[in-house]
C-alpha positions as CSV (number, residue, x, y, z in Angstrom):
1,X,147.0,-193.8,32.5
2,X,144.7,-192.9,35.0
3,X,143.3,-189.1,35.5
4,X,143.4,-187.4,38.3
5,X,140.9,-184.8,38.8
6,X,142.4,-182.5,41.5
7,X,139.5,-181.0,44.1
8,X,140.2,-177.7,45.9
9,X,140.0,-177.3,49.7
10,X,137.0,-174.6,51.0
11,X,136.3,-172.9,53.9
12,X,133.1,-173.9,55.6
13,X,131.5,-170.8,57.5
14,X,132.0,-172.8,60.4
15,X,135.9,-172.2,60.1
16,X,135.5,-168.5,59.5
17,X,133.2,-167.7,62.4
18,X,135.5,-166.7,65.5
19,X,133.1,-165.0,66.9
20,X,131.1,-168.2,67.9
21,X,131.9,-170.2,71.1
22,X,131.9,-174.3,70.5
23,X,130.8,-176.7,73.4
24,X,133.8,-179.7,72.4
25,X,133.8,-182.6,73.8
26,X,136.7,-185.8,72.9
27,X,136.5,-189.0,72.9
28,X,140.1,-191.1,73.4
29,X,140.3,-195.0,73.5
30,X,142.8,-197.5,73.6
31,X,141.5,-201.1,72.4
32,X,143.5,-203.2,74.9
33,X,144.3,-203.0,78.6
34,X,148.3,-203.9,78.1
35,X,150.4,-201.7,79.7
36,X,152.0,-200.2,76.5
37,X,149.1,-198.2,76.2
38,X,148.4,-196.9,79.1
39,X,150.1,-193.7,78.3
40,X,148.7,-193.9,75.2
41,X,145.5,-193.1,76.5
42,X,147.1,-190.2,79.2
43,X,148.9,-188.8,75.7
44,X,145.7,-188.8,73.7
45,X,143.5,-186.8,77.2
46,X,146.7,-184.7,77.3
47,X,146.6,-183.8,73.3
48,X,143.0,-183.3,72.8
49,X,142.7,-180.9,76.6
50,X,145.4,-178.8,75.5
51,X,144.0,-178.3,71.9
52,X,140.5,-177.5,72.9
53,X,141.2,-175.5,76.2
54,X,144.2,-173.1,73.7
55,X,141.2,-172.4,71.0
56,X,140.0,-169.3,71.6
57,X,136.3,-169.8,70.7
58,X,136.4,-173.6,72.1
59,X,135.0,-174.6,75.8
60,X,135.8,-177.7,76.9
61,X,132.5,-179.9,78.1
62,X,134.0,-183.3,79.0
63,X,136.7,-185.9,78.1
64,X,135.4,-189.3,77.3
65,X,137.2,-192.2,77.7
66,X,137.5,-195.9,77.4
67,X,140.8,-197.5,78.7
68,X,140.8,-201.4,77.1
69,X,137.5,-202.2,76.3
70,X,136.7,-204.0,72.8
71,X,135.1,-201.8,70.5
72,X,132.8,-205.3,69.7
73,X,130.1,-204.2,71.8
74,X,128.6,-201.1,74.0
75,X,126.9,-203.1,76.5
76,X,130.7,-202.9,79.0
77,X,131.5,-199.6,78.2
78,X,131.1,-197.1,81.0
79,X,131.1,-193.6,79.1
């Protein structure tokens, strides 16, 4: 039988320190341009606004996003 060692979660500082303020930027992609995931990519720009502009010590710098472009290559992405 295999053992299984069990490692503890800890708190960085960086989750304990309220009192600093966090430049966040996020980054959403979808891999295709079908349709179907058009709101996929409004849902994840909706998700990760929300959740950086309702942390307290968080300020939102930008949203980067790619809408269908292959992940294969950089050299046609935009942002």
């Amino acid at each position: 039988m295999r053992k299984i060692t069990e490692i503890p979660a800890t708190i960085s500082r960086q989750t304990i320190d309220t009192n600093r303020q966090y430049r966040v930027a996020a980054y959403c992609r979808v891999s295709t341009d079908k349709e179907e995931q058009e709101n996929s990519l409004e849902n994840q720009i909706t998700y990760y606004k929300n959740k950086i502009e309702n942390t307290p010590n968080w300020t939102l710098v930008d949203i980067f996003a790619d809408f269908g472009i292959s992940g294969t290559s950089e050299k046609h992405r935009i942002e």
